[in-house]
C-alpha positions as CSV (number, residue, x, y, z in Angstrom):
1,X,-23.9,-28.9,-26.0
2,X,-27.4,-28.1,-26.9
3,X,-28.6,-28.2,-23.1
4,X,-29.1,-24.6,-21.3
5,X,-28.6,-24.6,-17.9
6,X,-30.7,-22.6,-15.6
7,X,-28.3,-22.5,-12.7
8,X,-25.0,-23.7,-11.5
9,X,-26.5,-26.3,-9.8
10,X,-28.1,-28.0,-12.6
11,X,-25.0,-26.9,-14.2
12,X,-22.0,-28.5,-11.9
13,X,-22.8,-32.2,-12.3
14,X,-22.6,-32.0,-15.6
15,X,-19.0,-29.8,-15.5
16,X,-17.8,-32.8,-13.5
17,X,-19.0,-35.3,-16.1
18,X,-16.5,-33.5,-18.5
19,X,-13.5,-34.3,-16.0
20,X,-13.6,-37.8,-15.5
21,X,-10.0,-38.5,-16.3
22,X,-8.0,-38.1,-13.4
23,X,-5.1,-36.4,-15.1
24,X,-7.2,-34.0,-16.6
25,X,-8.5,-32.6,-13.5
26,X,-5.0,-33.1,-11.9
27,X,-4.0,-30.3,-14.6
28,X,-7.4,-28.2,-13.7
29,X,-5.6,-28.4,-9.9
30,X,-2.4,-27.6,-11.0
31,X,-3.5,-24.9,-12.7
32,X,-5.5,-23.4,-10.3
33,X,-2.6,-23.6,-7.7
34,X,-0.8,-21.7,-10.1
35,X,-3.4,-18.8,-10.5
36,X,-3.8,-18.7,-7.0
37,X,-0.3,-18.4,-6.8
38,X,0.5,-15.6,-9.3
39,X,-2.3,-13.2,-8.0
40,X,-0.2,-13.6,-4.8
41,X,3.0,-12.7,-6.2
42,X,1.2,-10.0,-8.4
43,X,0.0,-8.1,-5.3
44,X,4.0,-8.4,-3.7
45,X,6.3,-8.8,-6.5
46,X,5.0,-7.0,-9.8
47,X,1.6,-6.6,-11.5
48,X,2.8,-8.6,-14.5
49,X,2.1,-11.8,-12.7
50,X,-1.5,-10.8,-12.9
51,X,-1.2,-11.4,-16.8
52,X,0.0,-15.1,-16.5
53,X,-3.0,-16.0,-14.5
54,X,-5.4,-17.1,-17.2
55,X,-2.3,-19.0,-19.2
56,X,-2.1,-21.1,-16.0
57,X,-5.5,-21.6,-15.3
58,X,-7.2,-22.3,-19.0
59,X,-3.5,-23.5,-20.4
60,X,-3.4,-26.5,-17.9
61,X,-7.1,-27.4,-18.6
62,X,-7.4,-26.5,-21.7
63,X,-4.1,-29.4,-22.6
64,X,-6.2,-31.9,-20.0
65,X,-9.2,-31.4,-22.2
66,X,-7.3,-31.7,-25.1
67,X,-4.9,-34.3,-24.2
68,X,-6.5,-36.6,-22.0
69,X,-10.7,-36.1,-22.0
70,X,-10.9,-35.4,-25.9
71,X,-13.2,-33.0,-25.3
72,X,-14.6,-29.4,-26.1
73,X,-13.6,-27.8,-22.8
74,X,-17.0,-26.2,-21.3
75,X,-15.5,-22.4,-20.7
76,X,-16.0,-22.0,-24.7
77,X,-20.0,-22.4,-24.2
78,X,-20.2,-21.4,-20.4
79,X,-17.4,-19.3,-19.7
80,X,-19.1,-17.9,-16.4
81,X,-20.3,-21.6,-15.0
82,X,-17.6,-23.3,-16.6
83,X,-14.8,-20.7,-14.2
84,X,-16.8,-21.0,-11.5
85,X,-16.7,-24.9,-11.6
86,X,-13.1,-24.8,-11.9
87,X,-13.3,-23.2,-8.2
88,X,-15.4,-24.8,-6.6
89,X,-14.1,-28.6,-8.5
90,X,-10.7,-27.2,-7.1
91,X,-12.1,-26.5,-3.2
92,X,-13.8,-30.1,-3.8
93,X,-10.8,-31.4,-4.2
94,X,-9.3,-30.2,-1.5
95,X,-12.0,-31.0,1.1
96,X,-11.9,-35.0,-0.7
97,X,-15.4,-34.3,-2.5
98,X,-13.6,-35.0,-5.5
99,X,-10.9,-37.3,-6.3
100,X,-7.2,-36.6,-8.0
């Protein structure tokens, strides 16, 4: 990963090139789901939910990267692109951009 990106367009194409298993970005989903979910129940139920929120979102990628891509997921050398390609990957997903 010797490439520097100069923005997150340059920078999305190739975040999508390290998800090209389907199950792996069916965990990156999953796991999203969940974050959104826990920041919900953190603002009604308790603030503790607040704390699972990165488990679910880098623990379900992370294991997809691991598990299914073999790969070096990107967050370790672009933490700030590499989140924000989880959200908008996830919003892609939703609107069919982006297959599961």
């Amino acid at each position: 990963m010797s490439e520097a990106f100069s923005s997150f367009k340059t920078f999305y194409p190739y975040y999508l090139s390290e998800h090209q298993d389907l199950r792996c970005r069916r965990l990156h989903f999953v796991g999203t789901w969940l974050v959104i979910l826990a920041a919900v129940l953190g603002f009604v139920h308790s603030a503790w939910w607040f704390v699972s929120m990165p488990l679910f979102g880098y623990g379900f990628a992370w294991i997809g990267h691991m598990v299914f891509e073999k790969n070096r997921p990107a967050t370790f050398s672009y933490p700030l692109y590499s989140l924000a390609g989880d959200w908008v990957m996830f919003f892609d997903i939703l609107r069919g951009r982006v297959k599961i």
